[in-house]
C-alpha positions in Angstrom: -0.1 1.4 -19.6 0.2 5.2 -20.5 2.9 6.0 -22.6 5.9 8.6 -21.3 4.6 12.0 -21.1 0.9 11.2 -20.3 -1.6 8.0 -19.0 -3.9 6.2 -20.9 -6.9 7.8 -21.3 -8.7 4.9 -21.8 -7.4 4.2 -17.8 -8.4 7.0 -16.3 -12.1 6.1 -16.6 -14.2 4.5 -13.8 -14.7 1.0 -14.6 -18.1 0.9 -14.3 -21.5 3.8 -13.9 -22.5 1.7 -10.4 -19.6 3.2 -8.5 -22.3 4.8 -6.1 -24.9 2.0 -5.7 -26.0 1.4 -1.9 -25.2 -2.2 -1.9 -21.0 -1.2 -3.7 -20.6 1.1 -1.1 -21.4 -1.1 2.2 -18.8 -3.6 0.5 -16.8 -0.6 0.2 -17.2 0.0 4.1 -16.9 -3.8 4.8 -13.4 -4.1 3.3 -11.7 -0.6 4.3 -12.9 -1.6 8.2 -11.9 -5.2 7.5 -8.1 -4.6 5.9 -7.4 -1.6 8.1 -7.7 -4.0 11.3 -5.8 -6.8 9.2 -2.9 -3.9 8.8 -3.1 -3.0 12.2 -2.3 -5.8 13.5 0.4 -6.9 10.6 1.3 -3.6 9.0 0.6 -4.4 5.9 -1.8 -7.2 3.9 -4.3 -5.0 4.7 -3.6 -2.8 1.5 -2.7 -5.4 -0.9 -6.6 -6.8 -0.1 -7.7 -3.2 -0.3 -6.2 -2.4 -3.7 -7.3 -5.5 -5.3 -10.9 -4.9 -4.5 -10.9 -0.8 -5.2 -9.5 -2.6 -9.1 -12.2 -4.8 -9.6 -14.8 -1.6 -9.9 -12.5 1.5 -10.5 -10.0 2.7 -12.8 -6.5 2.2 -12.0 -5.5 6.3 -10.8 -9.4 6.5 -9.3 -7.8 3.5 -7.5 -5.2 4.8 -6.1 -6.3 7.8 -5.0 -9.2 6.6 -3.1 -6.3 3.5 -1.8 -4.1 6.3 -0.6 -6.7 8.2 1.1 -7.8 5.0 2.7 -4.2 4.2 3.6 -2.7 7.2 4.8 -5.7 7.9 7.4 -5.0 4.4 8.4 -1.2 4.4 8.7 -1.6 8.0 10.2 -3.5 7.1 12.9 -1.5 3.6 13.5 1.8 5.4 13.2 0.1 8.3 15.8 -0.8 5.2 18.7 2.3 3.7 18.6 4.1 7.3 18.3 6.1 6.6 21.4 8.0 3.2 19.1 8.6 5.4 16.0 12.2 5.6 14.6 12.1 9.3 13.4 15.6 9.1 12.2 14.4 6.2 9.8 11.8 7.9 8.4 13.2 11.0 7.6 16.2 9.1 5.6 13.3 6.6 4.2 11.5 10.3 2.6 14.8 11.4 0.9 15.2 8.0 -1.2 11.3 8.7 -1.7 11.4 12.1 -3.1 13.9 10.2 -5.8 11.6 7.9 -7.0 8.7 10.1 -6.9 10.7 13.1 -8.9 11.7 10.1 -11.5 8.1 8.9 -11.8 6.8 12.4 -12.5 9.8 12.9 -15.1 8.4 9.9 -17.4 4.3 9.8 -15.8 4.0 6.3 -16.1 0.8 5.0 -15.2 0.0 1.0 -14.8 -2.5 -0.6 -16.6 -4.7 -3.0 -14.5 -3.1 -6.3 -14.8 0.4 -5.1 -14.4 -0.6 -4.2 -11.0 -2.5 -7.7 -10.2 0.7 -9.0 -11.2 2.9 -6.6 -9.3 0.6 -7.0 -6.5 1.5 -10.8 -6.9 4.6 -11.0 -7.6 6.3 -9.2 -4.5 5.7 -11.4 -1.6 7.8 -13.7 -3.5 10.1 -11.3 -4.9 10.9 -10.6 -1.2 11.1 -13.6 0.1 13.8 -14.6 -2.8 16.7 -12.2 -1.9 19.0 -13.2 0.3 19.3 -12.5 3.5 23.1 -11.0 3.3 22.0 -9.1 0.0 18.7 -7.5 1.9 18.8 -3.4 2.8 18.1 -3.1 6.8 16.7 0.5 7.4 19.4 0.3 10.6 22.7 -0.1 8.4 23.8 2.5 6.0 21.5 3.8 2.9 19.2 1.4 3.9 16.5 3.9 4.9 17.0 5.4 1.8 16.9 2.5 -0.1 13.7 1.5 0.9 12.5 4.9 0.8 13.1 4.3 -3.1 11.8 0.9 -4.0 9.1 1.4 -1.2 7.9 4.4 -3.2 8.5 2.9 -6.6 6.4 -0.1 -6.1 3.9 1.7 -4.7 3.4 3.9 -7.6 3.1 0.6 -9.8 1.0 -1.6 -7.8 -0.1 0.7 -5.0 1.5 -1.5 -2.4 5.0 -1.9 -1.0 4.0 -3.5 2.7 6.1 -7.0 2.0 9.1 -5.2 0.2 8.8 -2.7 3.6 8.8 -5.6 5.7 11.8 -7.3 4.2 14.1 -4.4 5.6 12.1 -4.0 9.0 12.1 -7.9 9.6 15.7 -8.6 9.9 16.2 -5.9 12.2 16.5 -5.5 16.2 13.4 -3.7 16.1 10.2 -5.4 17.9 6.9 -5.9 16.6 5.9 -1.9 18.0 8.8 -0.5 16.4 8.3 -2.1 13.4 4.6 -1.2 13.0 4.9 2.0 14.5 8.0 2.8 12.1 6.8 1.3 9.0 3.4 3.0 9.7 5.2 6.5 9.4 7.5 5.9 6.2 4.2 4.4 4.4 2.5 7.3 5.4 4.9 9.5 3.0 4.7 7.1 0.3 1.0 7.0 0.1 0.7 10.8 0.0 3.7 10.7 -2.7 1.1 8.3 -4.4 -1.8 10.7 -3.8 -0.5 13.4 -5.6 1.0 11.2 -8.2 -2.0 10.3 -9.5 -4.1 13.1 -8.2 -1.9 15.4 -10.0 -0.1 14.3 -12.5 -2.6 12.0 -13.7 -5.3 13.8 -13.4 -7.4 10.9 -11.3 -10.6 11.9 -9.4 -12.2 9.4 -6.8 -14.3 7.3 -9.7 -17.4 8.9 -8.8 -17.6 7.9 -4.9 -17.5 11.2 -4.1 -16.1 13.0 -0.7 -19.0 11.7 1.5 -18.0 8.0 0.6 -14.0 9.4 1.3 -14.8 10.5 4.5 -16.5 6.8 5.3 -14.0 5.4 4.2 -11.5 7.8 6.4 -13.1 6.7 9.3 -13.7 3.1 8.9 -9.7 2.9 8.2 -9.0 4.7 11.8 -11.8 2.5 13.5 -10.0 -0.9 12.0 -7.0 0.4 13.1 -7.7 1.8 16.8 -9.9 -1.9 17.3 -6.4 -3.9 16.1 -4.0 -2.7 19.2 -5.0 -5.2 21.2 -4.7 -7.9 18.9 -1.1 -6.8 18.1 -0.7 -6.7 21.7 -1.3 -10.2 22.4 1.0 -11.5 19.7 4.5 -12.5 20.3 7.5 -11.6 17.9 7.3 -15.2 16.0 3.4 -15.2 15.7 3.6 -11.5 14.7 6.0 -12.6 11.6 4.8 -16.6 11.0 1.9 -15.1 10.3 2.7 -12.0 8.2 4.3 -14.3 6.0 1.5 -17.0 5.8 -1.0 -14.1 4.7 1.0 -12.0 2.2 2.0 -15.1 0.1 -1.5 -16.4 0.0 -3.0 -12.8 -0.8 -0.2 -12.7 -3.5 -0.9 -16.0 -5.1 -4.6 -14.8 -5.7 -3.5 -11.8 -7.1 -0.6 -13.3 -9.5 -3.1 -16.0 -11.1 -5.9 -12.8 -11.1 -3.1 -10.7 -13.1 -2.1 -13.5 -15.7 -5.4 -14.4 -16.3 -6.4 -10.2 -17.2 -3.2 -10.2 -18.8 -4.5 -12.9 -21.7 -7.9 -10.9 -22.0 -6.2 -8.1 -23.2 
């Protein structure tokens, strides 16, 4: 990981010279269609699939950046069909405990190295699932907004993803499944353009050498997954809706833990 008052430079390279071969970038276009319809549906799991794949070929920043794009069109556009469900009053009390942790990360520019976010990646699900109920922030209850507008933020500055740590103060709620994807959509929204200028900024990042044509794919692949998932979400009931949001996340995290210990002894 960078040390405090710069990144890595040894991070901030692509992973690998084939970031523009034909056959990389129809994966690429695969997987953004793929995991935006997966988030549509769940609000999240989507990104944690997403991230993992942009870290097998890219650098950690050039990973983020082109994650954030990727994520913001598609919670944008989520967030913008189910406009009529969101909770502005949660959001804009989620962005003022984001701006904290943003202003903190930029105070110390710390950037992650790769298996720190495998293992971040993998650890949350569980993380999430271990604090009790009583001790959980709801965004509806006082400084809870703002409390997940912090870790939200946070986490997703370290492993690109906070969906399940989102969830965890959405889920215990009164909300519905709408209000809680439509809601969520918006305050993820913030974070990922906090986490585009984080490390499109104050890192220094560029998109790994995909370039703005493969952005723009990429763009709309995210709002095509997306607008194709409404009906999905439609059909779901309440329990399916969080039975299965559970089910996914903790399997996508296991992947990623073992993924992240195993880069973690090849250091």
């Amino acid at each position: 990981m960078g040390p405090v008052g710069g990144p890595d430079p040894s991070i901030l390279a692509p992973r690998t010279t084939a970031a523009m071969a034909p056959g990389l970038i129809l994966a690429l276009a695969a997987v953004v269609l793929a995991t935006s319809f997966l988030s549509g549906v769940f609000g999240m799991a989507g990104g944690m699939i997403l991230m993992g794949v942009l870290l097998s070929f890219l650098s950690v920043p050039s990973a983020m950046v082109l994650h954030g794009t990727t994520q913001a069109a598609s919670n944008g556009w989520r967030a913008f069909l189910w406009r009529a469900y969101v909770d502005w009053r949660i959001l804009a009390r989620y962005v003022v405990g984001s701006l904290v942790a943003f202003a903190s990360f930029v105070a110390v520019r710390f950037v992650p190295d790769r298996a720190l976010v495998l293992i971040a990646l993998g650890l949350m699900p569980f993380a999430v699932m271990a604090v009790p109920a009583r001790m959980a922030p709801r965004v509806d209850r006082r400084l809870g907004a703002e409390s997940a507008g912090f870790i939200s933020t946070a986490l997703q500055l370290i492993s690109g993803v906070s969906g399940p740590a989102l969830d965890l103060v959405f889920v215990r709620t009164e909300l519905d499944r709408r209000h809680v994807v439509a809601t969520k959509a918006v305050c993820q929204v913030s974070s990922h353009l906090m986490k585009l200028l984080y490390f499109g900024a104050v890192a220094g990042s560029d998109t790994g050498g995909l370039g703005w044509p493969v952005l723009a794919m990429s763009i709309a692949l995210a709002l095509t997954g997306t607008t194709l998932s409404r009906s999905l979400l439609e059909r779901l009931t309440d329990a399916q809706f969080r039975l299965w949001t559970q089910r996914i996340v903790m399997g996508i995290g296991l992947v990623y833990l073992a993924q992240g210990l195993w880069a973690l002894t090849q250091r």
